[in-house]
C-alpha positions as CSV (number, residue, x, y, z in Angstrom):
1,X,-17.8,-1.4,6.5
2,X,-17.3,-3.0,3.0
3,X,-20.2,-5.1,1.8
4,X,-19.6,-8.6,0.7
5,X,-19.5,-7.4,-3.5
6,X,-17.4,-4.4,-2.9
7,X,-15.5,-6.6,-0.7
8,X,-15.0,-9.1,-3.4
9,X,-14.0,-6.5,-6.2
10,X,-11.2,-4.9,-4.6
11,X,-9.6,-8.4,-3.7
12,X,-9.8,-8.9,-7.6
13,X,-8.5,-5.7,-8.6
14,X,-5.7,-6.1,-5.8
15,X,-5.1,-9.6,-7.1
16,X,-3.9,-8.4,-10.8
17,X,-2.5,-5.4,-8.9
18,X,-0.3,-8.7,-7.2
19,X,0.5,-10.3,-10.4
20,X,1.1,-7.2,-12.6
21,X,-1.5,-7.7,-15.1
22,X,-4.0,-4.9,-16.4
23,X,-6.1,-2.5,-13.6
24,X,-7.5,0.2,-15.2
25,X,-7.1,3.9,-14.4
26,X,-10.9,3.8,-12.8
27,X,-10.1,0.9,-10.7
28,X,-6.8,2.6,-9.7
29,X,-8.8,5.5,-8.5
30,X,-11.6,3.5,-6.9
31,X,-8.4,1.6,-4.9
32,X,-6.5,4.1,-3.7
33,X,-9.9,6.3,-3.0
34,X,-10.7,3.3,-0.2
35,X,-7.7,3.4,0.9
36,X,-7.2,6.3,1.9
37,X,-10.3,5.8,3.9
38,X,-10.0,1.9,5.2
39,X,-7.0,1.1,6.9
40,X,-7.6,-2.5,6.1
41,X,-8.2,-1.6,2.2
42,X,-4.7,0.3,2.6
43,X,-3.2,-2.6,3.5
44,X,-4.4,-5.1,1.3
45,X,-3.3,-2.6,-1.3
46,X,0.8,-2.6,0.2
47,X,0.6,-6.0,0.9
48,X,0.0,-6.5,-3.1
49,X,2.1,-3.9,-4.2
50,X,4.8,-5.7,-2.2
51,X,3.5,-9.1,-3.7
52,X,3.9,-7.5,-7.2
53,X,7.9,-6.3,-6.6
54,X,8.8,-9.6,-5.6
55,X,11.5,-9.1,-3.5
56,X,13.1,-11.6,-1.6
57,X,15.4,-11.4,1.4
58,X,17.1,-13.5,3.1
59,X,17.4,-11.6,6.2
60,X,15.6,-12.7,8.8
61,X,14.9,-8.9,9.8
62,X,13.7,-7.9,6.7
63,X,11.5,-11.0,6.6
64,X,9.8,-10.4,10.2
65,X,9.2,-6.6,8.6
66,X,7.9,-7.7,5.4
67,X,5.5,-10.4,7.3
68,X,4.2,-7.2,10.0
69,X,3.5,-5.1,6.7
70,X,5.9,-2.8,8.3
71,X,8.7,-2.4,5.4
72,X,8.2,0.2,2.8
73,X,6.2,-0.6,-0.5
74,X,8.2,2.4,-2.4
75,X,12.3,1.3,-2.7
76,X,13.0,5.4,-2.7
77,X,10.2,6.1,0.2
78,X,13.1,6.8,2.8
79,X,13.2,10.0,4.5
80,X,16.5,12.3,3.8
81,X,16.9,15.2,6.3
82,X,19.5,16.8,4.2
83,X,17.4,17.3,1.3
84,X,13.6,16.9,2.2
85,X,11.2,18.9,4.7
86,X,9.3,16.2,7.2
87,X,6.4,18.0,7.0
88,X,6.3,17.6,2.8
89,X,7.4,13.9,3.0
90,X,4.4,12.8,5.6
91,X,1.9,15.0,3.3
92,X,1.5,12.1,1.0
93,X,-0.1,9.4,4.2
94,X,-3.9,8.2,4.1
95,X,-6.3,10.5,5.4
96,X,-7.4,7.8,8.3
97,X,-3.2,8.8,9.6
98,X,-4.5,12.3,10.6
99,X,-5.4,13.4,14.0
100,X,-8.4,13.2,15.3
C-alpha cells in the first residue's frame, strides 16, 4: 500500500508525465519501478501516457476502450505473428502479470 506522500509524488510526477513537461531520469525509474509492482500505479502511469499523446477519436469503440484503459498506450505495441515470437513480445508486461 502507497502511503499518503508517496501517494502524492507519483500523481505529480504522472501529472507532468500528462502534460509533457520535464520528469527526470530518477523519477522515470522510481515510476516505472512501482509499476511494475502496483497494478494501480501501472495504470495511472498508461492512463497519462495516453493523456500525454492526445489522441482523439471519434469512434465510439475506440472511446469505450480508451475510457476501460483497455487500448494500447504504444501506437506500434500490436502483435505481428509473421514477424515476432509471442513469447518475446509478452516478455516486456509488469511483473504483477506473472503467474502465481
Amino acid at each position: 500500500m502507497l502511503s499518503p506522500s508517496s501517494r502524492s509524488r507519483i500523481k505529480e510526477i504522472l501529472s507532468r508525465v500528462a502534460q509533457g513537461e520535464t520528469v527526470t531520469l530518477d523519477e522515470r525509474l522510481y515510476i516505472h519501478k512501482l509499476a511494475d509492482k502496483d497494478q494501480t500505479v501501472n495504470a495511472w502511469l498508461t492512463r497519462a501516457r495516453r493523456v500525454q499523446t492526445n489522441e482523439k477519436s471519434n469512434d465510439p469503440i475506440d472511446e469505450l476502450l480508451s475510457g476501460l484503459d483497455l487500448d494500447p498506450t504504444e501506437p506500434n505495441s500490436f502483435y505481428n505473428p509473421d514477424q515476432e515470437d509471442l513469447g518475446d513480445w509478452f516478455s516486456g508486461a509488469p511483473s504483477w502479470i506473472g503467474r502465481s
